[in-house]
N, C-alpha and C positions, 0 to 999 in steps of 0.2 A: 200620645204625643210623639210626634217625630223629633225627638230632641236633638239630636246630633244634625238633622238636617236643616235646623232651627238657629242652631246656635252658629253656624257660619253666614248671617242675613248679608247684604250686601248694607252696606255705609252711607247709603243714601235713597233716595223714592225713587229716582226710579230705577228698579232691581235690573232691567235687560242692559246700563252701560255700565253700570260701577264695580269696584273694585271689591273683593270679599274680604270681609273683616282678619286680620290675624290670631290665628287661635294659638296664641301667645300668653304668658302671663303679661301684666301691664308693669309689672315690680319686679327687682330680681327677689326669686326664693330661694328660702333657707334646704338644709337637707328634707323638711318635715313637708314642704311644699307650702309655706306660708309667706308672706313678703318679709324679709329682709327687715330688723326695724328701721328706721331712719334710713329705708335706703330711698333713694331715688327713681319714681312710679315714671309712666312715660305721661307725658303735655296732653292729651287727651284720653279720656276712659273712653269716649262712645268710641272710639277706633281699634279698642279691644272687645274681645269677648269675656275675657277670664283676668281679675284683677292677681290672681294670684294661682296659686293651683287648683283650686279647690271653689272658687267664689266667683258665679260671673257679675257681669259687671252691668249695670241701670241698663242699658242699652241691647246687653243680651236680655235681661228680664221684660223689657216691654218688649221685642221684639215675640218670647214664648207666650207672654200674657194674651198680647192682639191676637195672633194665632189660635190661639186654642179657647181665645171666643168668638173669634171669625175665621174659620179657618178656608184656605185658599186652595188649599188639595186634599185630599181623598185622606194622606200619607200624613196632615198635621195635626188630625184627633177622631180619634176611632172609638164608637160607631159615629159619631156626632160631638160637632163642637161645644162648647157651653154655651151660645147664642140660639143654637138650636133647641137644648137641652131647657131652656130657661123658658124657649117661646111653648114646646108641649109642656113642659107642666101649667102654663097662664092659660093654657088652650083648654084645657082639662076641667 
């Protein structure tokens, strides 16, 4: 998996106008890199990637999930995506 290339998807379908996500945490963190407790997250997760240091966020995970069972390039799961992965063993 091309994760890092993954984890900055663009914020909306369709990928050639939109803006790329902020690889920000969504909370402020502690020194430990965990959110703050009670602090204040930002008004939307899908417009982060990472809720915290450490944890991305619903929107980063479905973006890795779709990918690496369909994957759109060469560079998002090596040798074969799981979509493909899934169709030779039914083949077999």
């Amino acid at each position: 998996m091309n994760v890092f290339g993954l984890i900055c998807p663009k914020k909306c379908a369709d990928w050639a106008t939109c803006e790329p996500l902020p690889n920000k945490p969504c909370c402020p963190v502690r020194p430990d890199g965990q959110c703050v407790p009670d602090g204040i997250c930002c008004p939307s997760r899908s417009l982060s990637v990472y809720l915290d240091s450490f944890h991305p966020t619903e929107i980063a995970n479905i973006v890795l999930a779709t990918r690496a069972y369909k994957a759109q390039s060469s560079l998002d799961a090596s040798p074969v995506d799981i979509g493909q992965l899934t169709r030779d063993i039914t083949d077999t």
